[in-house]
N, C-alpha and C positions, 0 to 999 in steps of 0.2 A: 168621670173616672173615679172608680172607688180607692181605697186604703190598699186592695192588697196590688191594683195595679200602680199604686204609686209606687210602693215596696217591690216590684216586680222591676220596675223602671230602673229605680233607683240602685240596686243589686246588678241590674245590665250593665250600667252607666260605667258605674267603679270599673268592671271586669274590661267593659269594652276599653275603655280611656287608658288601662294599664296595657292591654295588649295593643292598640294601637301604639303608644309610644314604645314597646320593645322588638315589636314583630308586624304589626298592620293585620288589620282582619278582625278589629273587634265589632264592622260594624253585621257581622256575622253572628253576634251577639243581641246587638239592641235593634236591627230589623227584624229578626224573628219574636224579639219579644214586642215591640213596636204591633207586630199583626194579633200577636195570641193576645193583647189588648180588644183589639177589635175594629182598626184601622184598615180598608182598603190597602192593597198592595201597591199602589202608586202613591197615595197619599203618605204611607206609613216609610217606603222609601224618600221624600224629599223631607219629610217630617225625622226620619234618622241623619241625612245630609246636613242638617240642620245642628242637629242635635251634638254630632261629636266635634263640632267644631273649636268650640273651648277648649275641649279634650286637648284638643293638638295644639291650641297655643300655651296651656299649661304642660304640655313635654318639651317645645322647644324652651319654656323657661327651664324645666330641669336637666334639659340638656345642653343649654348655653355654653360652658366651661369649653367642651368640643363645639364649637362653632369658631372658635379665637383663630384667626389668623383668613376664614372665610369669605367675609363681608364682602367680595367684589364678587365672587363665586355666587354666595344666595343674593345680592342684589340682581344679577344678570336673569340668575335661571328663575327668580321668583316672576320677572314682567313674562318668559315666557309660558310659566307654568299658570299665569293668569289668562290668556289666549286660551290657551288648549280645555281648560276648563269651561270656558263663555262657550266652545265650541261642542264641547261634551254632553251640556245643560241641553243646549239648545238640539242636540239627538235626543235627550234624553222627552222632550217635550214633545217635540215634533215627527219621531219616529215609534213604530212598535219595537217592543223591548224583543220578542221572542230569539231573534236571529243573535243579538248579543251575547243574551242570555246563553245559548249554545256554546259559543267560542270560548265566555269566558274561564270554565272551568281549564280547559285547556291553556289559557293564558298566565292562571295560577300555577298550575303545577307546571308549566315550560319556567314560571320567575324561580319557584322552590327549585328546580335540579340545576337551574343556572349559577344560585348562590352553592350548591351543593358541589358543584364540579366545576367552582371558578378558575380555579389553578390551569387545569385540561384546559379550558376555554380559552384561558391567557393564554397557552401553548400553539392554539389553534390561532384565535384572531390576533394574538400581539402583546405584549403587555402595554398597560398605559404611558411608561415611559419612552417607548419607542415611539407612539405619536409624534405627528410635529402638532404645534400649537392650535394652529386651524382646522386641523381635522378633529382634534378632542374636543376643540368648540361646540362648531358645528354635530358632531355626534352626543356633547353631553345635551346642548338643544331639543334634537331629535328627541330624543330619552323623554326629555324632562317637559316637553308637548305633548308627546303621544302619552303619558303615562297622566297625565292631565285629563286629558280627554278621557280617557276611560274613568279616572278620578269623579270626573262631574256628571257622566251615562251614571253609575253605578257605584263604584268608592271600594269595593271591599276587594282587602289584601291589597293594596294601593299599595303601601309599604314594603309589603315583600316585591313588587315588582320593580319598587322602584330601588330596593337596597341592590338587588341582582346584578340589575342592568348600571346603576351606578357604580356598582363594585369592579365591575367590568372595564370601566374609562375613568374611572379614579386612582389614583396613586396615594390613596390614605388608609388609615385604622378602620380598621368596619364600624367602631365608635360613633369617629367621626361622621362618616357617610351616614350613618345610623340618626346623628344631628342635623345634617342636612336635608336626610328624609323628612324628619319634625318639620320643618320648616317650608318642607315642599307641600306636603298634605296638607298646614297650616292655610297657604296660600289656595288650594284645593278649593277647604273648608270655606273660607273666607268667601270665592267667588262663587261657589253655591249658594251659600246663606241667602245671599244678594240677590242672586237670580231668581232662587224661588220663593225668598220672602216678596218677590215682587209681582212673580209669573204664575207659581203656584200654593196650591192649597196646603199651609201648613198647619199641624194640629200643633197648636202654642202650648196647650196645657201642660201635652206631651215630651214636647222638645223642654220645656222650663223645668221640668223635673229631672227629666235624663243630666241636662246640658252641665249643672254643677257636680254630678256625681262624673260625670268622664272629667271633669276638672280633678278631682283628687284623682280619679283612677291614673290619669295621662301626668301626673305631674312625679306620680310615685312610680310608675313604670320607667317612666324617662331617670330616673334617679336610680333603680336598679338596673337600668341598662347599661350604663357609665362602669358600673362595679363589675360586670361580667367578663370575665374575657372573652378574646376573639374567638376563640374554638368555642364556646358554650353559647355562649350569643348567636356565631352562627347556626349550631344544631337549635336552637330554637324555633329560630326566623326559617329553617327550612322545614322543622317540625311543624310546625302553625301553617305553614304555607304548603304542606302535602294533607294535613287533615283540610283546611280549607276546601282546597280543590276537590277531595272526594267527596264534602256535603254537596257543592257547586255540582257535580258530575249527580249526586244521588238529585240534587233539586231539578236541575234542569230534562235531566231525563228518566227518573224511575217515580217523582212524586206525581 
């Protein structure tokens, strides 16, 4: 790896690490630059899986302050969001990518108009206070396994899917939820690393140069997300998450 792919790396790392903590989807960033290195498209995917995982533990530390009053909430959904993840890996190992690859563009932009038209959706399915206790359980679960699962197949826009659908059976600040995300994808990151530092072929060089630059990116993003308000934070996270989906939509079917 020469100089300017360090410098290549290292410029992904930041950008991704910040959009990760305020929107999800930066790993739309250091996959593509991950290949134009010169990485296999399998390799260069568990070798980015890899890589932003610092990222997001340095957002949930600057987004700590919103997590206060949580701690039964991310203890609970964090063991699930570790299942769903061990399950996502192991598609991701064991199965061809193509047929995912299809759906998921669709998958992004269904999270981007969900966050977009949460209020509507509230009107339609209920608001979160009208839940009884059990039912919010069980359906934040659902959420926070399946969006797992996709987390460990693939990872990108993890975040917008999961602010959406959190937004949806949450009764919080989009902030907060916003801090919860940190901490889901954290847990994401985490049982990735694991799996495929173990199962597959990661490029170390690689991931060591990205992995500290998403540490400042994710720690400075997570600290400007705190500062936004809810209207602009949201237009972000659905901004980020309709450009997503249409490279998703140009990748999977017109490249």
């Amino acid at each position: 790896m020469d100089i300017a792919h360090v410098v290549l790396l290292v410029g992904a790392g930041v950008a991704a690490g910040a959009v990760n903590a305020i929107a999800g989807g930066g790993s739309l960033i250091t996959f593509p630059t991950l290949i134009a290195t010169g990485l296999p498209s399998v390799e260069a995917n568990v070798t980015n899986s890899v890589s932003v995982f610092p990222g997001y533990v340095s957002s949930v530390v600057g987004s700590r302050a919103d997590l206060a009053g949580q701690g039964y909430r991310v203890r609970a959904t964090v063991v699930t969001a570790a299942a769903g993840t061990a399950a996502g890996c192991a598609l991701l190992l064991l199965t061809p990518a193509r047929a995912f690859e299809v759906v998921v563009p669709f998958l992004v932009l269904g999270a981007a108009l969900t966050l977009a038209f949460q209020e509507r959706l509230r009107a339609l399915v209920g608001h979160p206070r009208a839940m009884s206790p059990r039912r919010a359980a069980i359906t934040l679960h659902a959420v926070v396994f399946t969006g797992a699962v996709y987390g460990g197949y693939f990872g990108a826009a993890l975040g917008v899917m999961y602010v959406a659908a959190l937004a949806l059976i949450i009764d919080e600040p989009l902030k907060r939820i916003n801090a919860l995300k940190n901490v889901l994808s954290a847990a994401v990151g985490f049982v990735t690393l694991v799996v495929f530092a173990i199962f597959a072929r990661v490029d170390w060089a690689a991931a060591l140069t990205l992995a500290p630059a998403t540490i400042i990116g994710g720690y400075a993003g997570a600290r400007l997300a705190r500062r936004m308000p809810a209207r602009v934070l949201r237009y972000v996270i659905v901004s980020f998450g309709t450009a997503i989906s249409l490279l998703l939509f140009y990748r999977a079917f017109l490249s």
